[in-house]
Each structure stands twice: as C-alpha cells, then as structure tokens.
C-alpha positions as MATLAB code, in Angstrom:
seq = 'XXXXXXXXXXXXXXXXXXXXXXXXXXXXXXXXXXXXXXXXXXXXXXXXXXXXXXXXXXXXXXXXXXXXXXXXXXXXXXXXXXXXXXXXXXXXXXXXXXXXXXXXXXXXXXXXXXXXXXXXXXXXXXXXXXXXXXXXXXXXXXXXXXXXXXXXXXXXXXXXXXXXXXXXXXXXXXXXXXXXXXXXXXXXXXXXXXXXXXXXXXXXXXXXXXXXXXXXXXXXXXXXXXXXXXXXXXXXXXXXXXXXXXXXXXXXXXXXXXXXXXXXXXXXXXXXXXXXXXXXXXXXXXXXXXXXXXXXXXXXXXXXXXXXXXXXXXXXXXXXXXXXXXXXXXXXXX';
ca = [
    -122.093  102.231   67.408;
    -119.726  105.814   67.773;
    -119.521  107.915   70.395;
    -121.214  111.467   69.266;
    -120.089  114.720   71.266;
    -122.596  117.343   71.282;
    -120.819  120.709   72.602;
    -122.627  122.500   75.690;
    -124.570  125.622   74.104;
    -123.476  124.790   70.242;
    -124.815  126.318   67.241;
    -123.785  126.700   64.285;
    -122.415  129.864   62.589;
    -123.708  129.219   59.736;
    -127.287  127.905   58.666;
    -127.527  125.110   56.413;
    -128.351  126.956   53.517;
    -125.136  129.563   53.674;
    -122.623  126.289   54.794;
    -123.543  124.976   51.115;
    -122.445  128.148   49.819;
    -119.491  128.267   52.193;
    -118.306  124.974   51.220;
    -118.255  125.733   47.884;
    -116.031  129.071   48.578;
    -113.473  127.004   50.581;
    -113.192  124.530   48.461;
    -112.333  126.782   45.267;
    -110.433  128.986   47.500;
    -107.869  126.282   48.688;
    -107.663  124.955   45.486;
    -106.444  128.111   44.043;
    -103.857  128.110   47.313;
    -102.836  125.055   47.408;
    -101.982  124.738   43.406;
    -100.304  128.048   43.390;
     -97.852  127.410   46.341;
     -96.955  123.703   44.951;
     -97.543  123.742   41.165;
    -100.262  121.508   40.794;
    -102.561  120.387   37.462;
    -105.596  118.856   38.187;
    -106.870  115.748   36.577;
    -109.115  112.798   36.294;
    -108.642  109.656   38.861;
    -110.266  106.650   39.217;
    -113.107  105.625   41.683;
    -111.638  102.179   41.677;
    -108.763  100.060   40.658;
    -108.622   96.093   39.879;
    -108.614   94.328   43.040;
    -104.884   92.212   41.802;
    -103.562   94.909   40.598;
    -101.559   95.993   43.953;
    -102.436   99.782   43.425;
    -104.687  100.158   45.997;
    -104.000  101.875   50.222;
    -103.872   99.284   52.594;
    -104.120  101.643   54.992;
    -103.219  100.280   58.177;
    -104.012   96.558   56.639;
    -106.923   96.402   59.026;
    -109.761   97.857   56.562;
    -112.108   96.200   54.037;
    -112.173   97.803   50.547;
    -115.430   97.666   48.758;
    -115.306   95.355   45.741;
    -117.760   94.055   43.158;
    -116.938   91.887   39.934;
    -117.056   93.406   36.689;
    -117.835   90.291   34.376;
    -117.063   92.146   30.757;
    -113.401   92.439   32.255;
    -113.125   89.238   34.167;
    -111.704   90.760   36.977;
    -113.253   92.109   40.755;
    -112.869   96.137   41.088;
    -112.007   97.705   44.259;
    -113.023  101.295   45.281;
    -109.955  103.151   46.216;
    -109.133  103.685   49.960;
    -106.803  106.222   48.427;
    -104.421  107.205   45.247;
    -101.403  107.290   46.629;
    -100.174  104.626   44.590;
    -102.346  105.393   41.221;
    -100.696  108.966   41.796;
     -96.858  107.581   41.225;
     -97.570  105.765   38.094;
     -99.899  108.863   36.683;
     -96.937  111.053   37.512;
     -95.228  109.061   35.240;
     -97.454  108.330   32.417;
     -98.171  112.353   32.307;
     -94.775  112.892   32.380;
     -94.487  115.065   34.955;
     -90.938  116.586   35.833;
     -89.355  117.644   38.793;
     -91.223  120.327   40.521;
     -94.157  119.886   38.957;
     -97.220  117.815   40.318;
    -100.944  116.605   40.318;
    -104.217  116.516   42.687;
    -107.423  115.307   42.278;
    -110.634  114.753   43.801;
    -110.429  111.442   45.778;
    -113.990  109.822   46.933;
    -114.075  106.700   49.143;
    -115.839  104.137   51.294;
    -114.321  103.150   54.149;
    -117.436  100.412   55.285;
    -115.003   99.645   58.578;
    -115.336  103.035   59.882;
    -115.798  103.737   63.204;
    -118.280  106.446   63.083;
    -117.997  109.428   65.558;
    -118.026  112.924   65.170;
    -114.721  113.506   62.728;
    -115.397  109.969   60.353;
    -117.771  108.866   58.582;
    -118.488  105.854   55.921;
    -117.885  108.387   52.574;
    -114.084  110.122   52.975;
    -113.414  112.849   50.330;
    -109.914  114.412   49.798;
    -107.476  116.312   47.694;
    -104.844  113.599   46.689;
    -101.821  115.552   45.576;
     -98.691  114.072   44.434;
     -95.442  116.104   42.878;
     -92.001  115.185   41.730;
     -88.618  115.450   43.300;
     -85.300  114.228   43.148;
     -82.646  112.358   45.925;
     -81.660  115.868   46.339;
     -85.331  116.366   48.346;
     -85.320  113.669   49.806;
     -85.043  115.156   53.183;
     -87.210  116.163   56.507;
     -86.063  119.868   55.394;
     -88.196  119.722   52.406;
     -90.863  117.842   53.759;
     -91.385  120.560   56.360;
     -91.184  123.349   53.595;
     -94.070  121.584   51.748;
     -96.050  121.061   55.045;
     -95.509  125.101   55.749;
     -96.796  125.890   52.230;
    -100.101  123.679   53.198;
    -100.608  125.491   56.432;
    -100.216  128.595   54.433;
    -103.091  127.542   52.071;
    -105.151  126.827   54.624;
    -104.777  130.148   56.255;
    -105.472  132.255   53.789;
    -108.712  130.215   52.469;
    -109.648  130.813   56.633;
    -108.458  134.507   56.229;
    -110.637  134.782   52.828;
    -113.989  132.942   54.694;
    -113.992  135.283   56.979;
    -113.563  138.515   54.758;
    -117.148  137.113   53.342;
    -118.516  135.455   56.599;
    -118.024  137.986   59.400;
    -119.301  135.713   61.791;
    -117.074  132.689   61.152;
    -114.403  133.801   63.303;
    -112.222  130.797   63.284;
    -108.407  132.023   63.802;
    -105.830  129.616   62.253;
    -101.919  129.489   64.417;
     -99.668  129.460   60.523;
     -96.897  128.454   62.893;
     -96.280  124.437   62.519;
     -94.707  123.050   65.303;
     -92.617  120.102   63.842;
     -92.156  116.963   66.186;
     -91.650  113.026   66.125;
     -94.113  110.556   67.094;
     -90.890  109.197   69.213;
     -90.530  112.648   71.383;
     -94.776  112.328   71.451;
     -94.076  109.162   73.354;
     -91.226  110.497   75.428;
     -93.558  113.349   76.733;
     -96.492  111.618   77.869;
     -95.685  107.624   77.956;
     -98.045  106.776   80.151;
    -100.994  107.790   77.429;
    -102.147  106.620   74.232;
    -101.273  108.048   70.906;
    -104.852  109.866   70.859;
    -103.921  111.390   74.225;
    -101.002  112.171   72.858;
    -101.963  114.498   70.419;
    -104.690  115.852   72.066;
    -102.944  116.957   74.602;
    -100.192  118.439   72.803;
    -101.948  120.410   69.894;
    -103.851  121.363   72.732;
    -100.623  123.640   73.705;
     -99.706  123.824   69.930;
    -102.657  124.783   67.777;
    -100.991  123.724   64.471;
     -98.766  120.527   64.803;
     -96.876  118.103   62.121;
     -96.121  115.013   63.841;
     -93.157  113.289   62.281;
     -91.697  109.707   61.352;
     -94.934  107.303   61.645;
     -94.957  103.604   61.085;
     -91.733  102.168   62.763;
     -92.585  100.877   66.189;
     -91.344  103.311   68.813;
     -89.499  102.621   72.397;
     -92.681  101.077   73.887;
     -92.723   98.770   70.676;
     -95.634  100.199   69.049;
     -95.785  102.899   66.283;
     -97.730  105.518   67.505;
    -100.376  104.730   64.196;
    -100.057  102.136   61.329;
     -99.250  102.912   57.894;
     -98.906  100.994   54.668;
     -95.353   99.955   54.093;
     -95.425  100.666   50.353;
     -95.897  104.662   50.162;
     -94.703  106.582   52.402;
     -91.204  106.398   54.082;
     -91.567  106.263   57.538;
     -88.659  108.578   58.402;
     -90.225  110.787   55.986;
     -93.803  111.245   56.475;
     -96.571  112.682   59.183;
     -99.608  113.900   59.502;
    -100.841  117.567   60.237;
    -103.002  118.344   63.459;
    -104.911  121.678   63.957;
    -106.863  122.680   67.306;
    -110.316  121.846   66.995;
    -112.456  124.089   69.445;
    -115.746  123.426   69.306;
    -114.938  119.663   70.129;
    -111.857  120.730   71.965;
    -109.559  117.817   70.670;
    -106.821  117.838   67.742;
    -108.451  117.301   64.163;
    -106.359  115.276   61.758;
    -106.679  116.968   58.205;
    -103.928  115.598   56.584;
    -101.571  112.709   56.322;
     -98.138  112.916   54.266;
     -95.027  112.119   53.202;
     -92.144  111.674   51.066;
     -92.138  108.473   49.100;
     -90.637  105.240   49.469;
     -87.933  104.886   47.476;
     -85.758  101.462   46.737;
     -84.016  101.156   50.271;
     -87.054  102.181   52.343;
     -89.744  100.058   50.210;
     -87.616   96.804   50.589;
     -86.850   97.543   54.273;
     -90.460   98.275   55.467;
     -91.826   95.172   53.660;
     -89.410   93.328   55.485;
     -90.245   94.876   58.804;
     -94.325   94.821   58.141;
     -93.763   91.048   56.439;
     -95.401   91.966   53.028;
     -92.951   91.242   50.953;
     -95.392   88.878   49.127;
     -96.220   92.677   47.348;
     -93.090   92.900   45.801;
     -95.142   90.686   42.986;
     -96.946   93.764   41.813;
     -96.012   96.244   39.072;
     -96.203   99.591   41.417;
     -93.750   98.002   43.642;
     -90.886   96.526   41.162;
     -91.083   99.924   39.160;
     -90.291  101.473   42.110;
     -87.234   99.193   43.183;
     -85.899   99.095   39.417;
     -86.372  102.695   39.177;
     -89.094  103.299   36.653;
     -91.228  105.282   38.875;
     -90.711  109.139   39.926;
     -89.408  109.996   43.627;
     -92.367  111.805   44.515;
     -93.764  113.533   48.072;
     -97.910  113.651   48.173;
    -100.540  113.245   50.612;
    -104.205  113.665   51.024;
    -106.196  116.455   52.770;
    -109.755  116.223   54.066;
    -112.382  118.338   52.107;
    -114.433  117.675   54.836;
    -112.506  117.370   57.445;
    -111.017  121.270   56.562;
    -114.635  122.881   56.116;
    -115.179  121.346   59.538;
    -112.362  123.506   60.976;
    -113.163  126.308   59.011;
    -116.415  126.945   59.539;
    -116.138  125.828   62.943;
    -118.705  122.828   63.055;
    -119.080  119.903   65.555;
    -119.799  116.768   63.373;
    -118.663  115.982   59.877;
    -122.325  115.858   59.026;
    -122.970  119.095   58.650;
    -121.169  119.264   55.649;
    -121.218  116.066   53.732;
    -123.642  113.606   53.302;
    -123.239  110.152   54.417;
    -125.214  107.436   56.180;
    -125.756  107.608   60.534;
    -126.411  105.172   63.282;
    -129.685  106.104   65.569;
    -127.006  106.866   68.094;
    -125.727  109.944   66.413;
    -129.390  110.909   64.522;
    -130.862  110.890   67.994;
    -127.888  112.872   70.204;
    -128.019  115.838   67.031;
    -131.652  116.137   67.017;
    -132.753  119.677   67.824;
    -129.139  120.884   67.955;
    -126.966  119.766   64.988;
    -127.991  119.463   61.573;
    -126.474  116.420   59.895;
    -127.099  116.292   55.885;
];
C-alpha cells in the first residue's frame, strides 16, 4: 500500500479536459527548449533490451525489470528501467560528435514501485544523452548543462501561463548547487528525504551533487548504478513542490563514467562480474563516446507545472483502493 496526501482545500486549476490539452503544450514546448539550448535530434529507442545483454539500469540494484521470453530469438527481453546505457552505444552508432546529442521518449515499468503521490507503476521520461570530451569532464560543465535545463523548464512554465492565466505556478531559474556530503553535514540527524525537503524548502530550485559514494555516516545519501554515471559527477535536480509542500525530484543526471571511474565504482559496489558485457569493455577500451545525459520526468514536470497533487492526474497507470478511495470526490486520477 502508499501513503496518498490529499492537500486541505485542493482543486485543480485545470479540469480534466484542458490538463489533456495542457500536457500536450508542455510537452512540445520543452521539447523545443530543451533541444535548442543542448542540440538535441530526436530518435527511435527501444521498449526493451535482451535480458544478457548488460544494457539495461540497475537502478539502485534493488528493482525487478519486467521480462518475458521471446522464443523466435531464443533469448528473454527485458523492458528498460532506463536508456542510459542504450544511449552511449546509439551515440556511437549515429555517429554523433562532440556537442551534439540525442533524446527520446523513454516508457517503463517499474512493478517494485512504491506507489504514493509522485510514483507510479508506468515512468515516462525524456532520456537525453550528448557528447563531450576529457576537456568537459568537469562539475563546471555539468552545472552549465543543469542551468540550461532549469532554463527550459522556465520558459515552458512562463509559456503555460501566457495561455493558462490561471496556472500561476512561478518557477526560482536560480539553481542552488550543493553535495549530498554538505546535505548530510547540515542536518545529520535526518534522513536523506528530510534532507531535501527541508532544504529545497529554503531553496526552491536545487541540484544536489556527487551521489553514490557512501558519505561520513557510511551511507550514500541514494543508490545509483555503478556503470553510468560518475559519482563525483552526477545529481539530481529538486524543485519546490507546493501543493504537496515537499521537494519533487524531476530529474536525475550526470556526466558519464569513463575508464577510471567505471573500474573504481565496480570495485566499490562489487559488480565487477559486469565487466563481461560489451557496454562496459567498450567503455574501458575506449570505443564508446564520453558523454553527459540524464532523464527528466514528463510526468513528473506537468505535475509541477500545472500545479497538481498526484501523478494521476496526468498519466494513466494502475491504483491501490488506498489511493482510489482518499481522491474520490477531490482528485481526479486518469
């Protein structure tokens, strides 16, 4: 079972016919924004990947992926947690350069999920992945990219309103940049949650920096996979959430592993079994691109944008009678 918060005295802005139409605005809106500001081409990505073939997110190594056999092939499928592998290797096979990068439409399943009113079963994102070189690798350039994605955001918010008068939600563009480390140093008596509640709660629009390595307490402050992101380069990106009064997550990023960091956070997470797949010896001989890329809730950002209180007001997934029963009469769920 979740826990469901229904806000005192919530309605929506929006009725459920106009939030179609809205969500269809934002979502070409912040595609235009987002491709402009980080030279993006769109294509085609898989629902699923072969369950051996090492390309799917682990995640934090806890979750289930959905899998089925496909007997023509001989081999099990697995739907994609994510493409942040699959994006690497398509960067390459485009032939991508330096600068330039992809996104795509990412659907997923996450059947683990612990339902509330921010997750759900289905997840749908913008996976985006671009090229760099050693010269980027750096938290200078990471923060540049997370700026230009705040920027996006804003002016899709800025452009909803222009057409929505009433759907007044007003966006901070200022990031405030810190470490999951000084997180802990602030409030170490609470839990990473806490944590960021209580500081975007000061800070409207927050990157939180270098997650994955345990901290001084001897926990990270959240899991990651080992085999992506580098952990000294990566974060995820926290806006104030009124309506529910807590910190949303909308996106988590990062610059790439490359040979150093890949071998050294196997070695840390004890995965090094992985090393036996493809992805990760074309990335420790070289073969793939140094890339930055992330994923960015399509849901999760016409949540904040429109202001609503549960994810299921725009998308539709599947609900336990707990939550059907506490949004009766007060939140429409799709």
């Amino acid at each position: 079972m979740g826990k469901t918060i229904v806000p005192k005295n919530y309605k929506s802005t929006l009725d459920v016919y106009d939030t179609q139409t809205a969500i269809g605005n934002i979502k070409k809106w912040f595609e235009e924004a987002l491709t402009g500001s980080l030279k993006l081409k769109r294509v085609s990505a898989p629902l699923f990947v072969a369950a051996d073939s090492g390309l799917n997110d682990d995640l934090s190594g806890k979750e289930r992926a959905v899998f089925f056999d496909i007997p023509s092939l001989e081999v099990d499928g697995e739907v994609v947690h994510s493409l942040a592998k699959w994006k690497r290797v398509a960067l390459k096979q485009y032939d991508f350069r330096v600068g330039n990068g992809l996104y795509t439409d990412m659907n997923a399943i996450r059947r683990d999920e612990i339902l509330d009113n921010t997750h759900s079963v289905y997840v749908d994102q913008w996976d985006w992945e671009r090229v760099i070189d050693a010269s980027m690798r750096n938290e200078s350039y990471l923060k540049e990219t997370v700026q230009q994605i705040v920027h996006a955001i804003c002016e899709t918010s800025m452009r909803l309103h222009t057409k929505y008068k009433a759907v007044d939600i007003m966006l901070d563009s200022n990031v405030t940049f810190v470490t999951s480390q000084e997180l802990e140093d602030l409030y170490p008596n609470l839990t990473s949650e806490q944590r960021e509640h209580e500081f975007v709660k000061k800070h409207p629009t927050t990157f939180i920096l270098q997650i994955g390595h345990n901290l001084k307490s001897g926990k990270p402050h959240d899991l990651r996979s080992p085999d992506y992101d580098d952990w000294n380069l990566n974060g995820d990106l926290l806006f104030w959430h009124a309506p529910l009064e807590m910190a949303l997550e909308l996106s988590s990023m990062g610059i790439r592993v490359d040979k150093e960091a890949m071998l050294n956070q196997l070695k840390l997470s004890n995965t090094e079994n992985r090393l036996k797949y493809d992805f990760h010896q074309g990335v420790i001989h070289d073969k793939l691109p140094l890339t930055i890329g992330g994923g960015i809730g399509q849901s999760r950002l016409c949540m904040l944008l429109l202001g609503k209180a549960h994810i299921g007001e725009v998308q539709v997934s599947l609900w336990d009678e707990e939550t059907i029963n506490a949004c009766e009469g007060v939140i429409d769920l799709l």
